[in-house]
C-alpha positions as CSV (number, residue, x, y, z in Angstrom):
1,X,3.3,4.3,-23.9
2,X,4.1,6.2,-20.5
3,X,2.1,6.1,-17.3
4,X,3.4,8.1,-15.6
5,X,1.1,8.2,-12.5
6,X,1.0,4.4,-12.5
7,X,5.1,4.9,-12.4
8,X,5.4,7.2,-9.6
9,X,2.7,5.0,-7.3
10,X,4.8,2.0,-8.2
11,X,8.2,3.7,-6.6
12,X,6.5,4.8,-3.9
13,X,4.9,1.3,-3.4
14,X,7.9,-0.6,-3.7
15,X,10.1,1.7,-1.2
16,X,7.6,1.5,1.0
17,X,7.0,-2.7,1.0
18,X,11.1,-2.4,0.5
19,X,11.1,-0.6,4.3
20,X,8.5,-2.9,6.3
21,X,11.0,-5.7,4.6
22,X,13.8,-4.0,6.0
23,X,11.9,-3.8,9.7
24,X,10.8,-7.4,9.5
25,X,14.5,-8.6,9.0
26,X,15.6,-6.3,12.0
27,X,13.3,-7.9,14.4
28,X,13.6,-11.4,13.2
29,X,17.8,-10.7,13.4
30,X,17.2,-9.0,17.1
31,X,15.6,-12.2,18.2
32,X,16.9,-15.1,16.3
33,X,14.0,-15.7,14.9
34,X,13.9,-17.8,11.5
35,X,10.5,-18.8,10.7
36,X,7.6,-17.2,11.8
37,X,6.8,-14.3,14.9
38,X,7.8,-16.9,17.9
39,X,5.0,-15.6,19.5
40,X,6.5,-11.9,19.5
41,X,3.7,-9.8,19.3
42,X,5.6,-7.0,17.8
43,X,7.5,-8.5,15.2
44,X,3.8,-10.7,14.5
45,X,2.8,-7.2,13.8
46,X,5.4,-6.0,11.8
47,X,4.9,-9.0,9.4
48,X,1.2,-8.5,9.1
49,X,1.9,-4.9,8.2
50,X,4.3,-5.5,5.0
51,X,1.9,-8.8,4.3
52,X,-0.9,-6.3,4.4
53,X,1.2,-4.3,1.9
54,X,2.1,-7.0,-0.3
55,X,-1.8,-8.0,-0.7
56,X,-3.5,-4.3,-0.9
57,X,-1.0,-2.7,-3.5
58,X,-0.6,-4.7,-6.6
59,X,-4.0,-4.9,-7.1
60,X,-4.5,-1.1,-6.8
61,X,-1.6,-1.0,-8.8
62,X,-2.6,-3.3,-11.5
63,X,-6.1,-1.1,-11.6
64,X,-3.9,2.2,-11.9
65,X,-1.6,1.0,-14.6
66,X,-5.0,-0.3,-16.8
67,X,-7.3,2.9,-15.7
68,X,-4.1,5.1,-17.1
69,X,-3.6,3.0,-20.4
70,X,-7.4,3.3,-21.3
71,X,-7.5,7.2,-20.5
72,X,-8.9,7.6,-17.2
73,X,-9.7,10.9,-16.4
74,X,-6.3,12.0,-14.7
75,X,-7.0,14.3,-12.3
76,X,-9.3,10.8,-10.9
77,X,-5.8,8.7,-11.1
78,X,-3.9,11.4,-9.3
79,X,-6.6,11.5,-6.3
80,X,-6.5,8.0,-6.5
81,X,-2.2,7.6,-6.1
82,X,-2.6,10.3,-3.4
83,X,-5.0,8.5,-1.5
84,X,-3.3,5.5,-1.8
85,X,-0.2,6.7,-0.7
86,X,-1.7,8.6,1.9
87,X,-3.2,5.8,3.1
88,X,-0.4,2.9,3.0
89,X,2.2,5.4,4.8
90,X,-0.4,5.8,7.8
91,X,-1.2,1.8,7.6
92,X,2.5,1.0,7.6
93,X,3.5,3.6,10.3
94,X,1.0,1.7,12.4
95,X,2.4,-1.6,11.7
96,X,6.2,-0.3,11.5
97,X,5.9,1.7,14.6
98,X,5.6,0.0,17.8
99,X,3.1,2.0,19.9
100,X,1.4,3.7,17.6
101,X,-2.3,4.8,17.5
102,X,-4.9,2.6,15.9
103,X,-6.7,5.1,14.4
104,X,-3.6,5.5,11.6
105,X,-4.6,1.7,11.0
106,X,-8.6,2.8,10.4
107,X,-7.9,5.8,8.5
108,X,-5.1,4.2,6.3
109,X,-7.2,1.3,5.1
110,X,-10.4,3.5,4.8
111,X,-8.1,5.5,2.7
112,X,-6.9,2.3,0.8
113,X,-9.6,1.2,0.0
114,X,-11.2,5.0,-0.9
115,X,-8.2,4.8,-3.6
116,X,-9.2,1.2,-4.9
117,X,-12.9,2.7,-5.2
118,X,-12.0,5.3,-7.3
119,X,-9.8,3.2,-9.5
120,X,-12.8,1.0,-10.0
121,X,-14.3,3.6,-11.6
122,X,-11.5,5.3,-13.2
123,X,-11.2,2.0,-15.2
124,X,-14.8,1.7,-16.1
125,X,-15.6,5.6,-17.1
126,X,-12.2,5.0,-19.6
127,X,-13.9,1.6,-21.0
128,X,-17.6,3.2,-21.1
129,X,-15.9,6.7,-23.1
């Protein structure tokens, strides 16, 4: 069994949680900070961002992968794994990027969640086919 979609979101997912990591552990390192945001607002920010992440792509993830083993119609997977990468790279350029505008924040979870929609009902047009 290959899913091939499912594969390619699931790279991109995992460098991208792997680079808000990365950012976390620089600002935590810059300020000696061990546990928590000690009331930094821009490294609370940059932890809410990869938690954000960490919450919003395995389950998209987890629909893709069962959408694509039922059948789903591919061409609705692939504008699903655009969207959703689309949308977590302007999320996580928010959060990563101190000063950023908020509307990459709106528009990256509108986006997100756009993606989780159609993976909804990429899943249930493969079970009701």
């Amino acid at each position: 069994m290959s899913l091939p979609i499912t594969s390619l979101s699931a790279i991109f997912a995992a460098a991208l949680i792997t680079v808000l990591t990365v950012q976390v552990i620089r600002l935590r390192r810059k300020d000696g900070v061990v546990l928590g945001d000690n009331g930094d607002r821009v490294l609370a920010k940059a932890i809410r961002g990869h938690a954000n992440a960490t919450e919003q792509l395995p389950i998209a993830l987890i629909l893709m992968g069962l959408a694509e083993v039922q059948g789903a119609p591919p061409a609705l997977l692939w504008l699903s794994a655009a969207a959703l990468i689309a949308g977590r790279t302007m999320h996580a350029t928010y959060f990563g990027i101190h000063g950023m505008h908020w509307k990459l924040r709106f528009y990256g979870m509108w986006l997100t969640f756009a993606a989780q929609v159609l993976l909804i009902l990429s899943l249930l047009i493969a079970l009701l086919s």
